[in-house]
N, C-alpha and C positions, 0 to 999 in steps of 0.2 A: 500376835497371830489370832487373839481372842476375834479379832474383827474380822478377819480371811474369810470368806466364804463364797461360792457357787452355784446358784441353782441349776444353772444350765448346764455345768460341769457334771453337779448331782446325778443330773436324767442321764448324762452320760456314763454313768457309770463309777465315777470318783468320786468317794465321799472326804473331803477335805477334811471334816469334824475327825473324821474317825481315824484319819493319820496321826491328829495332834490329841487324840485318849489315849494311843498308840503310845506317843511318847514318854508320857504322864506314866502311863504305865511300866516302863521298863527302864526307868530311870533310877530306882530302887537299885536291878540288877547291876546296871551298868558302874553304879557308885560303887559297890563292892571290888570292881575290878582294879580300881586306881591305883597303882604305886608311884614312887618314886618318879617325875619327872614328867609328870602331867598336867599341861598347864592351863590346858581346856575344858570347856565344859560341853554336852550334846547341842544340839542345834543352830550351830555354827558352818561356816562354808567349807572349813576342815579341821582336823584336829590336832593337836597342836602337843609334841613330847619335847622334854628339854635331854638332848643325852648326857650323859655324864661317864666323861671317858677317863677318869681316873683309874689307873693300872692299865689304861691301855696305849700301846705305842704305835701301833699303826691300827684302826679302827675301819671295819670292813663292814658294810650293810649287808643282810643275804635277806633276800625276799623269797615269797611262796604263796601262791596260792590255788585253790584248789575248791570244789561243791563235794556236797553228800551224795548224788548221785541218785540213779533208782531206789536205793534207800527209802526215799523220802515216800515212795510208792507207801511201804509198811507203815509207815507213820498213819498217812490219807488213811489206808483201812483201817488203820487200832484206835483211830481217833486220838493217836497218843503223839503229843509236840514238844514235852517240856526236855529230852535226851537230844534228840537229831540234833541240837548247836553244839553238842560236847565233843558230835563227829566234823563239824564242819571247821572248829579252831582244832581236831588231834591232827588231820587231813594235814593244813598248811604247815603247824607247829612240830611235828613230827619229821618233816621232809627237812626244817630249818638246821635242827638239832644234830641232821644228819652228816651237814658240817661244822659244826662246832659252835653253832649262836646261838645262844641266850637268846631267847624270841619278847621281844620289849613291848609292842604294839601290835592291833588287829582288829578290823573294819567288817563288819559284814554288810551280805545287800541280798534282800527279801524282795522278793514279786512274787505280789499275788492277785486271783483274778479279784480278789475282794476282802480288804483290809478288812479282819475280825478283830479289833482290838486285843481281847482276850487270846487269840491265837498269838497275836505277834509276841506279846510280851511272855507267852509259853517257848514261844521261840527263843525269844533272846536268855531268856534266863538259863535255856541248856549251855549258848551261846557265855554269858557269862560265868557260867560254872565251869565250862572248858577255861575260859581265859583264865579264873584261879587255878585250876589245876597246872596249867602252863605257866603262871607265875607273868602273865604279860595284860595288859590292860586292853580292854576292850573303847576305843576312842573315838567311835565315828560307825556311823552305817547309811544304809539308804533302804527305805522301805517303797515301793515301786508299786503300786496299786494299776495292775492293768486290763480290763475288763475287756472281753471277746478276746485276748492274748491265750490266758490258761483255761484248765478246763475248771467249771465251778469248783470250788475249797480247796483247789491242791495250787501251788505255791513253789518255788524255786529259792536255793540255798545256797551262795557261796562266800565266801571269805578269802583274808587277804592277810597275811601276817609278816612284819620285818622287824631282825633279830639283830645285833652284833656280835661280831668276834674278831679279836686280834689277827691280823694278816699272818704272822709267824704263827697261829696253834688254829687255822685252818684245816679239817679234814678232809683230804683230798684222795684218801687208800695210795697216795704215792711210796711211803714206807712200807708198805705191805711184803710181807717175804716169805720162800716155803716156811713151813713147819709154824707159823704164827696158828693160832687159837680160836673160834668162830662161836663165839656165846649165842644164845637164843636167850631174849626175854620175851616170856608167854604173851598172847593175845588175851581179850579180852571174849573173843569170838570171833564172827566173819570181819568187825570191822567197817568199811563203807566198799568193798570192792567185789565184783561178782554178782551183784543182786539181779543184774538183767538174765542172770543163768537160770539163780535162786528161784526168781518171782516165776521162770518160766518151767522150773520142779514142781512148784507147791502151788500153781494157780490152783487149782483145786481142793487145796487143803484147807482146815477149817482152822486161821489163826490164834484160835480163841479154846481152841483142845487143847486137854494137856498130854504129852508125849512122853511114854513109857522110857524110850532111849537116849531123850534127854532130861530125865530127874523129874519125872513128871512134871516138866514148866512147861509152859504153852508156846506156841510154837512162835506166835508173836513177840510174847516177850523175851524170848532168846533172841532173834533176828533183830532186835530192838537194840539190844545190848551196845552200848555206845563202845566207841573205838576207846581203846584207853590210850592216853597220852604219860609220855617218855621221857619228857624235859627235864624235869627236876632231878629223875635220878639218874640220867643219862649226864647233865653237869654234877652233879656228885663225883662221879666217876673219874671226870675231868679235874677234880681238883687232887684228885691220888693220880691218876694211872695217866700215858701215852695211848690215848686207842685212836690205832690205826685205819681205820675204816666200819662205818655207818651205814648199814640197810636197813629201809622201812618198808618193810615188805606191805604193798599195796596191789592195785591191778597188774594183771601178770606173775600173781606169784615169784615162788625159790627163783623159778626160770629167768624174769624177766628185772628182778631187782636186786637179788645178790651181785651179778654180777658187773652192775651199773659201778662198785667199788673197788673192783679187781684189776691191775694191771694187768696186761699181756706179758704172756707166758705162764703167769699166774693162776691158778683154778680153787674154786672153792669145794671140796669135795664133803659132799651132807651128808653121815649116815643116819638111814632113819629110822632104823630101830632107838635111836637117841630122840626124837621126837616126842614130844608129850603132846597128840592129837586129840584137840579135843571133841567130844562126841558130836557136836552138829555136823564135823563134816564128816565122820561116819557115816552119816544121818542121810546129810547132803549125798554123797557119792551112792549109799544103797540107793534112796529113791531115784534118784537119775540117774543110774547105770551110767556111772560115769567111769573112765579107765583111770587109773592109780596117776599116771604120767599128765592129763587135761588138771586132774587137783591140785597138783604141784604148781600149775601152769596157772592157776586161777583164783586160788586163796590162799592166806596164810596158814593154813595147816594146823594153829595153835602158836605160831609165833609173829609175834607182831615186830617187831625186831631184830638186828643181830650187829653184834661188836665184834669188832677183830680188833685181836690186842698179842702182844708178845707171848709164848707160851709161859715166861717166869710170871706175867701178871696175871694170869688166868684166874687165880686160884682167890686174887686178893680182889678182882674186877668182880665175880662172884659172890664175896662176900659183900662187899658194899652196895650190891645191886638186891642180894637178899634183905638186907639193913633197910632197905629203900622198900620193903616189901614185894619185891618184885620176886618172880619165880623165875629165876635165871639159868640155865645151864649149857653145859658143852656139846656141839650138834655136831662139829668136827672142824676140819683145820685146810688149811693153804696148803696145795704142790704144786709141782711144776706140770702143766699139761697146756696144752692147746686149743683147749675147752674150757671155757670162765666158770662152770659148774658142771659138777658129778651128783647125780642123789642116788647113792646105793643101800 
């Protein structure tokens, strides 16, 4: 590709060169990501995993994908790109784990109005620091240089990730029953969902102040705060315990994703004085006079997750989630109602 080049292309606005420094550059990151069953290298028409279905008896793919969203707005302003990819693999990687798969692979694809070399490879390295923390390799992407598309230096984010899991230990909340147990493992913060609310609280605000009610951090780098991903000790879990059903609380909130788990007749009832909220969206709700019931409706509250598992396992799900360092606890449990969630 040393030879590839375009002057006409150039005037038009694609700089060929700078696709392939692009590359050069984030090829560092992308090696770190390789495990087991990787038989490709970048630059290829696709990329290429070998599975390895040993222990498994029926082998089931589960795909997901998913962008950062308005998110990426706070990025443009902080001038800060090396975090936003650790949201864009928890996003797809997170939703995977929800039924029970091990997330093996994952692709992403960048457009920009104007390949920065140094941007991209800030990108991809958030990019592949999500893919170790997910434990799945990052194999393939596309970077899309498209000029008079975006507005100058801001940029688009999404990804693609697929997982397996055995067809018999599929999470499906089908076993789900009264009186079963409803863990919360903490967020990280808002996560990637709600920002077109967010952005439109704090357009006025100075991202780069630091903020009395949240720990004196600045207000940027809290809203920065990457999603944290769930994988690892969400299969931990899976190697002790039967857990019944998977929420990854994203847009729409308690409201709109607990109950995506719940059979009919079934209701998940949340008490939230059990809730561990954490301050931004205090934060969030004072400056935008927002009512108690839209929060619920629109962010994660402080929980980025949650497990339903039998009430005898509660105790030991718990511990191996704390083990995992995760901050886990009890928000409430399964009845019978007509309503797939209660938050009292």
């Amino acid at each position: 590709m040393n030879n590839s080049k375009s002057d006409i292309y150039a005037k038009a606005g694609v700089n060929l060169k700078a696709g392939y420094k692009s590359v050069e550059l984030i090829k560092k990151h992308i090696a770190k990501t390789n495990i087991k069953g990787v038989i490709s290298d970048i630059g290829g028409f696709g990329g290429l995993f070998e599975l390895d279905l040993k222990g498994i008896k029926k082998p089931v793919l589960v795909s997901g994908t998913d962008g950062v969203g308005t998110k990426l707005k706070i990025a443009f302003l902080t001038n800060k790109h090396d975090t936003i990819g650790i949201d864009c693999v928890a996003m797809c990687v997170n939703d995977i784990i929800c039924l029970g798969a091990k997330p093996l692979i994952f692709l992403d694809y960048i457009a920009c109005e104007k390949n920065y070399p140094k941007k991209i490879a800030e990108i991809v390295k958030g990019i592949a620091d999500g893919c170790v923390m997910a434990g799945c390799s990052l194999i393939g992407g596309e970077t899309a240089e498209m000029p008079g598309f975006y507005l100058k230096d801001e940029y688009d984010l999404a990804g693609y990730s697929t997982g397996i899991v055995d067809k018999s230990k599929i999470i499906n909340g089908e076993k789900i029953k009264k009186g079963d147990i409803i863990i919360a493992l903490a967020s990280s913060g808002i996560h990637s969902n709600g920002f077109s609310l967010v952005r439109k609280i704090f357009e006025n605000h100075n991202l780069k102040k630091s903020v009395k009610e949240l720990d004196k951090k600045t207000l940027g780098e809290i809203l920065l705060t990457p999603t944290k991903i769930y994988v690892k000790s969400v299969l931990k879990v899976l190697e002790k315990i039967k857990i019944k059903g998977i929420s990854h609380i994203t847009g729409g909130g308690f409201y709109e994703n607990i109950p995506r788990c719940i059979p009919n007749g079934l209701c998940a009832k949340i008490e939230k004085k059990n809730i561990k909220i954490l301050p931004i969206f205090n934060y969030i709700q004072k400056c935008g006079k927002i009512k108690e019931r839209d929060m619920f409706n629109t962010f994660n509250m402080g929980v980025g997750m949650c497990l339903i598992v039998s009430k005898n396992d509660a105790s030991k799900t718990i511990e191996i989630l704390n083990s995992c360092k995760e901050d886990a606890y009890i928000i409430g449990r399964i009845i019978e109602n007509k309503e797939k969630i209660i938050i009292i």
